[in-house]
C-alpha positions as CSV (number, residue, x, y, z in Angstrom):
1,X,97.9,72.8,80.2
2,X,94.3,71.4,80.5
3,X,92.9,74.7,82.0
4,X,89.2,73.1,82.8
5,X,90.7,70.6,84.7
6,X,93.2,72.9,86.7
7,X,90.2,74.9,87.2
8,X,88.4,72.3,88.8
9,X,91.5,71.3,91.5
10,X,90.4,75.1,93.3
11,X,87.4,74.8,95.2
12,X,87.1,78.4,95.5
13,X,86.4,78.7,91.8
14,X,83.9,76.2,91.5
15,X,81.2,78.0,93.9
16,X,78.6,80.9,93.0
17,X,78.5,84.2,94.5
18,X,75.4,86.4,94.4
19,X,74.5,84.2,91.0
20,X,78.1,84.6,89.5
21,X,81.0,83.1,89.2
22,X,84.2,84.7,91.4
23,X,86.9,86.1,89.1
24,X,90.1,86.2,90.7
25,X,92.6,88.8,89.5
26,X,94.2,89.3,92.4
27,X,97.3,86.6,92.9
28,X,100.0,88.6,93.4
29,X,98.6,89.0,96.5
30,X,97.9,85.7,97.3
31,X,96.8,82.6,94.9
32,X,93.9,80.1,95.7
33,X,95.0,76.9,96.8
34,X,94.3,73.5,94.9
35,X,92.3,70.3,96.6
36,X,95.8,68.8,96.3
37,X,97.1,71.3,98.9
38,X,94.3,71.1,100.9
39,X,94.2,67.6,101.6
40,X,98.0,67.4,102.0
41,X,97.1,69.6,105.4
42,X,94.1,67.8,106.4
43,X,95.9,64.7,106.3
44,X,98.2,65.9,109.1
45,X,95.5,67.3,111.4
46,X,93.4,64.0,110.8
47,X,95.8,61.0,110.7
48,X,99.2,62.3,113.1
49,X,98.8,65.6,114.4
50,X,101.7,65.6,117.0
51,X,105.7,66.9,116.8
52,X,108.3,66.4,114.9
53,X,111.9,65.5,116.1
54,X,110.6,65.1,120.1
55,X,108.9,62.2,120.5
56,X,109.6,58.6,119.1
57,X,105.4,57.2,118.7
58,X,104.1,56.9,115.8
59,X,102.2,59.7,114.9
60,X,105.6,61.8,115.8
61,X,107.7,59.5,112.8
62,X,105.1,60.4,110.5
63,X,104.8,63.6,110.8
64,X,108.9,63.8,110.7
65,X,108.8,61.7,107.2
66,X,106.2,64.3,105.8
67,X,108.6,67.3,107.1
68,X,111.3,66.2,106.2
69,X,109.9,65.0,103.0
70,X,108.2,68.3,102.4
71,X,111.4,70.1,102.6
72,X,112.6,67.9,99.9
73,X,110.3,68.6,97.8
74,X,111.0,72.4,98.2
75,X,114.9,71.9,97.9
76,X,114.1,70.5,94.3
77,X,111.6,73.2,93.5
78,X,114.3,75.8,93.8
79,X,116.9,73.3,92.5
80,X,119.3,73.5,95.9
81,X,122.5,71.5,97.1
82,X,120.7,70.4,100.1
83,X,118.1,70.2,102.7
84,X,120.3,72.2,105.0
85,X,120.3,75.4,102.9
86,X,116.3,75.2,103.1
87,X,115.3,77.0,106.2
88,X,111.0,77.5,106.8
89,X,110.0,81.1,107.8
90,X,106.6,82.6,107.7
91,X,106.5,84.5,104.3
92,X,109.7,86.3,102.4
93,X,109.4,89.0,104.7
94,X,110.7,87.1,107.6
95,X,113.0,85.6,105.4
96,X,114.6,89.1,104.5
97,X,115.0,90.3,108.4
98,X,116.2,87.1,109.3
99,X,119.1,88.3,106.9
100,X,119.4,91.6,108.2
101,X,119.4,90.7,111.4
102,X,122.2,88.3,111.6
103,X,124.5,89.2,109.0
104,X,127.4,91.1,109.9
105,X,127.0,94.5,109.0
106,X,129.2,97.8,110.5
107,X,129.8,101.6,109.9
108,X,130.2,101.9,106.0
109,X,129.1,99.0,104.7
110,X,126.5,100.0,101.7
111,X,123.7,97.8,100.6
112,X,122.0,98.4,96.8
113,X,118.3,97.8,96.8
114,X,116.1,98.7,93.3
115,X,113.6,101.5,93.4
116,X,110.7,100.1,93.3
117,X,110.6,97.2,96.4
118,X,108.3,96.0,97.8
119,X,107.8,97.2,102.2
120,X,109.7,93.7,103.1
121,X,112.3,94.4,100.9
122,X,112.9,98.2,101.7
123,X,112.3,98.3,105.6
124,X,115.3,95.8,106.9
125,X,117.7,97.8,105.4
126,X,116.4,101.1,106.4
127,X,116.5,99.2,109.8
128,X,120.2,98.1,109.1
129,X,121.2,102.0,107.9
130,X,120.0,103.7,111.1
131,X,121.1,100.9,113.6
132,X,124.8,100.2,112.0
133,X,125.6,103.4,110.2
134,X,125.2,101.9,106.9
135,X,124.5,102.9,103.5
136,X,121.2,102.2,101.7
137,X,121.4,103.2,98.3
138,X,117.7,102.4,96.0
139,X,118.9,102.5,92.3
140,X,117.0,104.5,90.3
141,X,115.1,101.8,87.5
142,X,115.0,103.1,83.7
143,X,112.2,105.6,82.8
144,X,110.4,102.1,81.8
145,X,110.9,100.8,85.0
146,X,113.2,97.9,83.9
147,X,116.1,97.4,85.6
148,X,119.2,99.5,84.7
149,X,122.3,97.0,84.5
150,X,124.7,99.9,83.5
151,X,123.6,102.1,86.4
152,X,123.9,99.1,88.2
153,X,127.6,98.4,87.5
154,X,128.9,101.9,87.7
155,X,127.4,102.1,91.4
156,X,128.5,98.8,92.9
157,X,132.5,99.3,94.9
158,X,134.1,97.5,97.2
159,X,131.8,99.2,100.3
160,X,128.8,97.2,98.8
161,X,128.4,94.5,101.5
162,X,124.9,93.3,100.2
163,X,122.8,93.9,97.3
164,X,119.1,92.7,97.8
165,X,116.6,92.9,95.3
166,X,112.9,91.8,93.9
167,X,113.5,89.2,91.8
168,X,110.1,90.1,89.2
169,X,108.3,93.0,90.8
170,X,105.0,93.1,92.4
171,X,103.8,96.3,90.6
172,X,105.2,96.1,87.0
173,X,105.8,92.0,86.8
174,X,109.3,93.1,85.6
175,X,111.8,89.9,86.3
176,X,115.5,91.6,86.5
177,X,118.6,90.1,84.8
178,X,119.6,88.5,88.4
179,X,122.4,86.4,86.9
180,X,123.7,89.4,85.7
181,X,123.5,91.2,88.3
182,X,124.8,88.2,90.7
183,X,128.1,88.1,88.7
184,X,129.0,91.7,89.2
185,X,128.3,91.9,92.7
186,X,130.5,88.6,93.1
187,X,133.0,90.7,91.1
188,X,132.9,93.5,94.5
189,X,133.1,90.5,97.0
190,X,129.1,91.3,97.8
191,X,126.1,89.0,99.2
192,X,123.2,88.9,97.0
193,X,119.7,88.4,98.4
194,X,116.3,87.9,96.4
195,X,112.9,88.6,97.0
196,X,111.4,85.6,95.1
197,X,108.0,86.0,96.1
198,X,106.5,87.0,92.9
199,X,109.1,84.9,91.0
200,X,108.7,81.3,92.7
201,X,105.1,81.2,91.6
202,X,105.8,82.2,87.5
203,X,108.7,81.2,86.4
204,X,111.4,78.0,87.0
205,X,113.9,78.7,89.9
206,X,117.5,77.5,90.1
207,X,119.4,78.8,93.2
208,X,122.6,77.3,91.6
209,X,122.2,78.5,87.6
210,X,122.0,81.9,89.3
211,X,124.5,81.5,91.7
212,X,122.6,83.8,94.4
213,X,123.7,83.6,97.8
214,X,119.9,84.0,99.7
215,X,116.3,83.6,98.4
216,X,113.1,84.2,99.9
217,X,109.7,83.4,99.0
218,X,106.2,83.2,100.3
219,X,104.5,79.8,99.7
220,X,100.9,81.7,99.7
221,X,101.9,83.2,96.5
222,X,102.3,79.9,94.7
223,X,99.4,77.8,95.4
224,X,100.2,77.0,99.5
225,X,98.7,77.4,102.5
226,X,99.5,81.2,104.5
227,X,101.9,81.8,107.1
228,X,104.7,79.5,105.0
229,X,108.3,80.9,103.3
230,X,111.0,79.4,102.2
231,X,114.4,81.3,103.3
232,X,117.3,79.6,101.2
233,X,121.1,80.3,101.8
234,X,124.4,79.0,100.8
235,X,125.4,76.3,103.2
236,X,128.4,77.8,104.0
237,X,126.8,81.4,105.1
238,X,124.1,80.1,107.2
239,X,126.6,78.0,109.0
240,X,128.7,81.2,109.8
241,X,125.9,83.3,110.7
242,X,124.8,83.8,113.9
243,X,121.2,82.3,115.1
244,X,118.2,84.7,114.8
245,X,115.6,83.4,117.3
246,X,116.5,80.7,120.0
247,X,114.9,78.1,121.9
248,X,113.3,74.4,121.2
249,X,114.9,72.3,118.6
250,X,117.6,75.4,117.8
251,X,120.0,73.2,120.2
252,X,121.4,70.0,120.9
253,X,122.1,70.1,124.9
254,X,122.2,73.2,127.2
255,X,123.1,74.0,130.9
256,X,122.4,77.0,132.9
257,X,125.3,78.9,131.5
258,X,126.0,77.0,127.9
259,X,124.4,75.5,125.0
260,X,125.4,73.4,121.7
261,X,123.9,75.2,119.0
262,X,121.9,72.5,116.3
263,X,122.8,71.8,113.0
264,X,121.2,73.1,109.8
265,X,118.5,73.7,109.3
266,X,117.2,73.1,112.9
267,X,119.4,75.8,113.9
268,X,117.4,78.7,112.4
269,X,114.0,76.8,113.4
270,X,113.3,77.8,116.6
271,X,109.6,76.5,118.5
272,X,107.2,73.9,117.3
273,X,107.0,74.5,113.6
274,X,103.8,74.9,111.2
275,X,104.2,71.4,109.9
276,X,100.5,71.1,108.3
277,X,101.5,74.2,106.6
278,X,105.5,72.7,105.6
279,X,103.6,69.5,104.2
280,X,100.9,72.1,102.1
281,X,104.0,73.9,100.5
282,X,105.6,70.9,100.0
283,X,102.4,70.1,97.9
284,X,102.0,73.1,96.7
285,X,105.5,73.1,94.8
286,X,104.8,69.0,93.8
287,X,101.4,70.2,92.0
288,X,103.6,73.5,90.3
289,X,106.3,71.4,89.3
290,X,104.0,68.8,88.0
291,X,102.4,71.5,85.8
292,X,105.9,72.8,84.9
293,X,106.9,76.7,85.3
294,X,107.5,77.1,82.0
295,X,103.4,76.2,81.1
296,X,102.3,78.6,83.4
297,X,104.3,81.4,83.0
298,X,103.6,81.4,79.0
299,X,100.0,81.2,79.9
300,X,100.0,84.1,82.1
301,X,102.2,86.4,79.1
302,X,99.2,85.0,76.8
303,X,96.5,86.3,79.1
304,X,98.2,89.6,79.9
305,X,99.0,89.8,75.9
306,X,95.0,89.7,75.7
307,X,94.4,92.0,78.1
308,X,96.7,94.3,77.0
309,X,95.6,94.7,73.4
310,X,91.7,95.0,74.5
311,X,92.8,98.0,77.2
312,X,94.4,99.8,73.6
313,X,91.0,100.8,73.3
314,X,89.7,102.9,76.3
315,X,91.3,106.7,76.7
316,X,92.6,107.6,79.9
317,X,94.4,104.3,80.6
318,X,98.0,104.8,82.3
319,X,99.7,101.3,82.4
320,X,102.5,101.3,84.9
321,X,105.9,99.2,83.3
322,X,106.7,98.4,80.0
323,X,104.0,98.7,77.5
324,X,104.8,95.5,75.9
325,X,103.2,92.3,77.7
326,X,106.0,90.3,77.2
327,X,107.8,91.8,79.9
328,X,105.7,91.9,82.4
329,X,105.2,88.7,83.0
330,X,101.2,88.1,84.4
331,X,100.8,91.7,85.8
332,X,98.9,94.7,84.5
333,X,99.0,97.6,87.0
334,X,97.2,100.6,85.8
335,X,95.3,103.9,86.6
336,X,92.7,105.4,84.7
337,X,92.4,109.4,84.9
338,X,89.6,110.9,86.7
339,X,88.9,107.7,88.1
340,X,89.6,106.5,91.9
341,X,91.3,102.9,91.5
342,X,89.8,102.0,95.2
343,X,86.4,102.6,93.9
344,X,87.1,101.3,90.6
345,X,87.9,98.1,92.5
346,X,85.3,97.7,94.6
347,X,82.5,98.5,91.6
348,X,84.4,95.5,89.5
349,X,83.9,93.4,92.9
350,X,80.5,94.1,93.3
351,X,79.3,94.2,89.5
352,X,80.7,90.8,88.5
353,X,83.0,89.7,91.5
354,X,85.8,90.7,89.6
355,X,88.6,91.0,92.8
356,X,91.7,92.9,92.1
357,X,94.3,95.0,93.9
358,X,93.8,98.8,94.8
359,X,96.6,100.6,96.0
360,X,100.2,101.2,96.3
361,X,100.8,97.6,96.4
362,X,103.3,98.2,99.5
363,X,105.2,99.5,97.6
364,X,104.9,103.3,98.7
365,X,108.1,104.5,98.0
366,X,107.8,104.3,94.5
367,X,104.1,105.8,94.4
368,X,105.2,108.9,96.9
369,X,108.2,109.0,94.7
370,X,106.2,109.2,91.2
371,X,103.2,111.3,92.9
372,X,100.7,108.2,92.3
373,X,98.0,108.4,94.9
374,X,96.9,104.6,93.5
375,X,97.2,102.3,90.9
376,X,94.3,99.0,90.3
377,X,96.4,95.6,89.1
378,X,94.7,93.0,87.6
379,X,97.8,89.4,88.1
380,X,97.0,86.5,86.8
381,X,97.3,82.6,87.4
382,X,97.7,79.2,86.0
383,X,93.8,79.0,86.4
384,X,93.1,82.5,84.7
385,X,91.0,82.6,81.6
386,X,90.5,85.1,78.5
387,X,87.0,84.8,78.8
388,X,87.0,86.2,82.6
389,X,89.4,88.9,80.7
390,X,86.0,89.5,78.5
391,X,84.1,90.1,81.2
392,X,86.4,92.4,83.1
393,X,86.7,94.4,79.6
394,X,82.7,94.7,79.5
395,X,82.2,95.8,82.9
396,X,85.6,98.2,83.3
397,X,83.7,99.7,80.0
398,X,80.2,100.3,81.8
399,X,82.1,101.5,84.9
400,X,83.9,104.2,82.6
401,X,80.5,105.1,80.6
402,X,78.8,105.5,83.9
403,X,81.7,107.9,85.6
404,X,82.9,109.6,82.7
């Protein structure tokens, strides 16, 4: 990876604030987008802004060959049988209701979540439990907070409809054993559903090599524009399923009392669709791929290897997750005792623009359930450096001196 010239593809990099440079340790909330992306999106607004599959003039065929083409491109990024299995959504956590809301769930049926999900991971099914009399059952993670495959195993039966889980988690950058945990669920005859959004951005993604039956991700988290996710499913279960919002482009004909329902993906597509922001993930996946996963997820364990060691040094430090970096993929979510982490962030921000995460992370089950008011998490990116490490190290130090 040549990092100066990645750098210099994000415009919001290359810009001073109050006489310094940003530092941006805060992608696991959302990455900075390249010129790449950028200009993808322009391009629509400036040279065919019009619809896609309505009209037949020429700025409406090239805006349909940039869709379409777009969805390609994200078909190969999470190596998929088709186009049809690729359905656009918002973010991951439309993704995840759209599932709850259509699948067919009853009185009894259980579904197996981790302990430690993330709000759009946690609240469909507590939404399923109340209105279906179902079963939610959060699996208790090891004291570590890795994933616990033999807990795992002995809870799954035959009343396990669905199990959906984070594929690497937002707090800990844990990545699960998801093949794994996709073949014993298969063994019960249940669904599995992934929450990809911290996954899609770090590491290579094969839909078929882990045989999963739904994945969602946010396209904000890897490089792309906001308001863009990716919902895949297996061909054969979105065609069964029934549609989640209807209306333009969802169907083929209608009449007052009737309508012929659209074929995949159009049929989960309801209303004119964000196509500047389908052509910017489409982009956005192009410009990862073209980098290669692998590159930047061994970068982001060699930045988080560097950070860890220097934070061996200060006294009061609580990392949250495995202490060894290699398993936590680009996150390092800590708290530091006697210190408030929202304060703590906001004196990084304003001392050298250093912007991280304060917080729960929305993840407040696992914080009430652990008695963590907060936790600060520094996540890193392909564009990430150890010398903005340095700096963060020297300024985290002459916050500490000061409160301490």
């Amino acid at each position: 990876m040549n990092l100066e010239k990645i750098r210099q593809d994000f415009p919001a990099l290359n810009q001073m604030i109050n006489g310094k440079p940003p530092i941006y340790f805060d992608n696991s909330c959302m990455t900075l987008k390249p010129i790449q992306v950028i200009d993808a999106m322009n391009e629509y607004y400036m040279k065919y802004p019009a619809c896609h599959g309505r009209s037949t003039h020429k700025f409406a065929k090239s805006v349909t060959e940039k869709f379409e083409e777009a969805r390609r491109k994200m078909r190969a990024f999470i190596n998929a049988d088709s186009e049809k299995e690729v359905l656009w959504t918002r973010n991951t956590t439309e993704g995840l209701n759209l599932i709850a809301r259509t699948l067919d769930f009853k009185e009894g049926d259980t579904i197996i979540t981790t302990d430690i999900e993330h709000n759009s991971n946690l609240l469909p099914w507590q939404w399923v439990a109340k209105n279906y009399g179902a079963k939610h059952i959060p699996l208790e993670s090891n004291e570590d907070v890795t994933f616990n495959l033999e807990r795992f195993q002995e809870t799954m039966n035959k009343s396990v409809k669905l199990v959906s889980v984070v594929h690497t988690s937002n707090v800990t950058g844990v990545t699960i054993p998801l093949k794994e945990i996709t073949k014993i669920a298969h063994e019960f005859g249940a669904l599995v559903a992934v929450d990809a959004a911290q996954s899609a951005p770090h590491i290579p993604l094969d839909v078929k090599k882990l045989d999963v039956d739904f994945l969602a991700l946010s396209v904000h988290k890897m490089a792309g524009p906001t308001g863009m996710g990716v919902l895949y499913g297996k061909q054969h279960i979105l065609e069964e399923m029934p549609q989640f919002l209807v209306g333009g482009e969802t169907v083929l004909d209608s009449t007052y009392e009737t309508k012929e329902i659209a074929q995949l993906p159009d049929k989960f597509e309801a209303g004119l669709q964000n196509y500047s922001g389908a052509i910017g993930a489409g982009a956005a996946a192009e410009y990862l791929k073209k980098i290669g996963l692998d590159n930047i997820h061994n970068h982001e364990l060699g930045l988080n290897g560097y950070l860890t060691k220097k934070m061996e040094e200060f006294e009061g430090v609580n990392l949250l997750g495995p202490k060894d970096a290699e398993k936590r993929g680009g996150i390092y979510t800590f708290v530091v005792e006697g210190v408030d982490s929202h304060e703590l962030g906001m004196l990084l921000d304003e001392a050298a623009n250093i912007m991280m995460r304060s917080g729960a992370h929305c993840v407040h089950s696992w914080f009430n359930k652990h008695n963590i008011p907060a936790s600060i998490r520094a996540s890193f990116y392909l564009y990430n450096t150890k010398e903005e490490i340095d700096v963060f190290i020297e300024k985290f130090r002459q916050i500490l001196d000061f409160a301490r």
